[in-house]
C-alpha positions as CSV (number, residue, x, y, z in Angstrom):
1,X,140.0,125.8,90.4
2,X,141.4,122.6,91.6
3,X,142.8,124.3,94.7
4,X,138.6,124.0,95.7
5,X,138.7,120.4,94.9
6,X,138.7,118.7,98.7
7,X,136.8,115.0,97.7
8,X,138.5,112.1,96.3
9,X,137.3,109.5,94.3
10,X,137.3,106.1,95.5
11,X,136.9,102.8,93.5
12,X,137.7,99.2,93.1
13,X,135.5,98.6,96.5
14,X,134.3,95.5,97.4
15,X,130.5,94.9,97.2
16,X,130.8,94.8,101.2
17,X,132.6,98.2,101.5
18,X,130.1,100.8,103.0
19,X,130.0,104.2,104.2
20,X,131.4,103.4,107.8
21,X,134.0,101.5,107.0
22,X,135.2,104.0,105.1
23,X,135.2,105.8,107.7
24,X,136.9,103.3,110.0
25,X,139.6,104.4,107.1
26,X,140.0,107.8,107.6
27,X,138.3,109.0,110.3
28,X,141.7,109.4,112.6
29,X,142.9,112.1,110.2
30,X,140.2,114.1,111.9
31,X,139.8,116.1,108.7
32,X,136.7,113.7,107.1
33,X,133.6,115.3,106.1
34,X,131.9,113.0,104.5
35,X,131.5,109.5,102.7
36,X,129.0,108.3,100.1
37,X,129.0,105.3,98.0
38,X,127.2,105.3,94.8
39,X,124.7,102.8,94.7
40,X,122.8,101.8,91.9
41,X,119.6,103.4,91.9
42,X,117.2,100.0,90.5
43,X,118.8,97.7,92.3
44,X,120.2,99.7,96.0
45,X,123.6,97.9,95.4
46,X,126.9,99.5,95.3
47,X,128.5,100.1,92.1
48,X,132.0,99.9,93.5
49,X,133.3,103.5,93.7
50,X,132.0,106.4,95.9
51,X,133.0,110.2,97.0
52,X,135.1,111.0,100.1
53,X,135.1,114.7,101.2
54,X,137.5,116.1,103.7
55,X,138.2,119.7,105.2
56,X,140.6,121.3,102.6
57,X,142.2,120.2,99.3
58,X,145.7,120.2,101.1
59,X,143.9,117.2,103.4
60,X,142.4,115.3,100.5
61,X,145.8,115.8,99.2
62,X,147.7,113.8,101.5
63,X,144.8,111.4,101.8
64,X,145.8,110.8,97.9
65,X,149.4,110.8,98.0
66,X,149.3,108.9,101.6
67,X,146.8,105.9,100.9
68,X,146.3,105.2,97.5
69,X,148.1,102.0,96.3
70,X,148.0,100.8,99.7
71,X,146.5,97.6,101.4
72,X,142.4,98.8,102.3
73,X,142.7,97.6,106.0
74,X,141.9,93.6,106.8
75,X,141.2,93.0,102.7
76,X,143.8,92.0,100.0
77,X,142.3,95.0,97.8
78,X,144.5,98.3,97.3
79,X,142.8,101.7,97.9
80,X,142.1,103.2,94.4
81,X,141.7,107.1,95.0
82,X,141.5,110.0,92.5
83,X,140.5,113.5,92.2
84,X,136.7,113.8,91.8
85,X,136.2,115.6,89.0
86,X,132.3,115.1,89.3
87,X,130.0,115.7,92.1
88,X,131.0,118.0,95.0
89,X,134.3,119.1,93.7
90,X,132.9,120.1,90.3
91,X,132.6,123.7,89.3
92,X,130.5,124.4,86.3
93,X,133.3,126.9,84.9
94,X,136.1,123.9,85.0
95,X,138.6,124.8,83.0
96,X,139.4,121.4,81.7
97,X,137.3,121.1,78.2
98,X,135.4,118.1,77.3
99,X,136.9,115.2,75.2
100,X,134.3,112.7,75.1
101,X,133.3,110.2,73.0
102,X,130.6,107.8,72.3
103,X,131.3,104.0,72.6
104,X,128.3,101.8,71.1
105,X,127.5,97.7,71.1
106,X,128.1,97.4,74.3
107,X,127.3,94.1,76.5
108,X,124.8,94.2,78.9
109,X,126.9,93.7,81.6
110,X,129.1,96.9,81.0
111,X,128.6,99.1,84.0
112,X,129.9,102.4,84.0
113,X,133.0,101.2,86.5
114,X,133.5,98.3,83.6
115,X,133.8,100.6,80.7
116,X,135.9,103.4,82.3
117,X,138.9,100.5,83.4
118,X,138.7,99.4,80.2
119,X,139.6,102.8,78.7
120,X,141.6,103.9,82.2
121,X,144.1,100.9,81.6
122,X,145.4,102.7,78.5
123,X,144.8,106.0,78.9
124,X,145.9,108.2,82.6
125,X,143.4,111.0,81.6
126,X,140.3,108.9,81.9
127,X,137.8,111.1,84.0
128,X,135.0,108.9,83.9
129,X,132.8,106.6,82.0
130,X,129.0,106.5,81.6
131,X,126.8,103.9,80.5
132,X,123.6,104.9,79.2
133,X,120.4,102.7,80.8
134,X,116.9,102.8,80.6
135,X,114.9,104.8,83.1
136,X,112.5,102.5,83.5
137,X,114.6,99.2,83.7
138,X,117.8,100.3,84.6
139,X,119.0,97.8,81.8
140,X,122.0,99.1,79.8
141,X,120.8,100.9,76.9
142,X,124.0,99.6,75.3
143,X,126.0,102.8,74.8
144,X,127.7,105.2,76.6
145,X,130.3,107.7,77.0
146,X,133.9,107.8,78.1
147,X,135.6,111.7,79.2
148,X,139.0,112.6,78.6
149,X,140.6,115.2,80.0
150,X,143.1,115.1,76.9
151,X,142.2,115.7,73.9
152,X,145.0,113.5,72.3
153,X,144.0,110.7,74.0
154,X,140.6,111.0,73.3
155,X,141.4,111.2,69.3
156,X,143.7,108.2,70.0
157,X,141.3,106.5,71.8
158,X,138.6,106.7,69.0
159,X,141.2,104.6,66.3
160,X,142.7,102.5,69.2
161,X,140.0,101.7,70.8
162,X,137.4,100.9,68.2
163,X,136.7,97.3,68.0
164,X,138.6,96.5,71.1
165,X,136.5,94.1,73.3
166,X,134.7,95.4,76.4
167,X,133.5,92.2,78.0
168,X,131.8,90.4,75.6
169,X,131.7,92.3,72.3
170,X,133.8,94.4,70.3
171,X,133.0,98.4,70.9
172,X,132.2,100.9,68.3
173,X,133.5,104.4,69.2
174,X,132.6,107.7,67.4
175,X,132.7,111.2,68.5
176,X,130.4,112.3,71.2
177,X,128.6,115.8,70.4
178,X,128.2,117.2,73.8
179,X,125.2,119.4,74.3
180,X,126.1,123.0,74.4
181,X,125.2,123.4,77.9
182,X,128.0,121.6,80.6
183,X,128.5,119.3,78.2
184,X,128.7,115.3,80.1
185,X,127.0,116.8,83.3
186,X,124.4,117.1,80.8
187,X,124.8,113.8,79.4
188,X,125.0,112.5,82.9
189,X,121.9,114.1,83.2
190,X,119.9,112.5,80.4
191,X,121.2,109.1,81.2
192,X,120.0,108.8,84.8
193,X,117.4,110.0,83.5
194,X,116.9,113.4,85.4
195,X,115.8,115.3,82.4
196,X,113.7,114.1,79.5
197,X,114.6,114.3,76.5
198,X,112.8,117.0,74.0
């Protein structure tokens, strides 16, 4: 239930931003358990958004309502914190369905951070945006997925959003059909390539 949930997401960070000064940030709540900042796995550099786990859900709680929207200490940048609903929070029975859906002719340059904003500016049920990239490479395979947490969103995004500009080109959006297993975990799966496909 989301009473378990005790890590925030945290994104918008500056290339420089790493695990201890995060912890510069929230360390004198004395209820911090951990930090880490996803970093992309090719090239080692951070892909602007991490995890931050503290002691209960009531902490992480105030952690949300307390910081987010505020000044990051010595930068002009505003924290940008959200429940995780991936990674350590996530149970496999959430309760939340699936609404994803498939968003194709994407620019190389999409990252997953990219393509999520894009979406996240219209739409406050955004839970996260993946783009799909070779294995081998780690180029952008040029597609990718975008979950909604509601559904009505999700069918508006599909007419809204379709041929809407994500960088440099225009996005085609159809519906995703998530395996039958946990659905985008699986997804997530397949694109870092942690399970080949059959």
């Amino acid at each position: 239930s989301l009473e378990e949930v005790r890590t925030l997401w945290i994104g918008d960070l500056q290339f420089w931003v790493d695990e201890s000064y995060l912890n510069s940030c929230f360390a004198h709540t004395g209820e911090l358990v951990s930090i880490k900042i996803i970093r992309n796995k090719i090239t080692g550099l951070p892909e602007g958004y991490g995890f931050v786990e503290f002691v209960s859900h009531a902490a992480a709680e105030r952690i949300l309502q307390t910081y987010n929207g505020t000044p990051m200490p010595g930068t002009e940048q505003m924290f940008r914190l959200n429940w995780a609903s991936f990674g350590a929070g996530e149970r496999h029975n959430d309760p939340g369905p699936d609404h994803s859906i498939f968003v194709g002719d994407l620019a190389p340059d999409v990252t997953d951070y990219l393509l999520q904003e894009t979406f996240r500016a219209h739409y406050p049920s955004v839970r996260g945006a993946k783009v799909v990239t070779d294995p081998n490479t780690g180029r952008s395979k040029g597609y990718g997925f975008v979950k909604f947490s509601d559904e009505t969103e999700r069918n508006r995004a599909m007419t809204e959003m379709n041929g809407v500009y994500c960088s440099t080109r225009a996005m085609r959006i159809s519906a995703a059909t998530p395996k039958k297993t946990t659905g985008f975990q699986q997804q997530y799966a397949v694109a870092k390539g942690l399970i080949p496909l059959l």
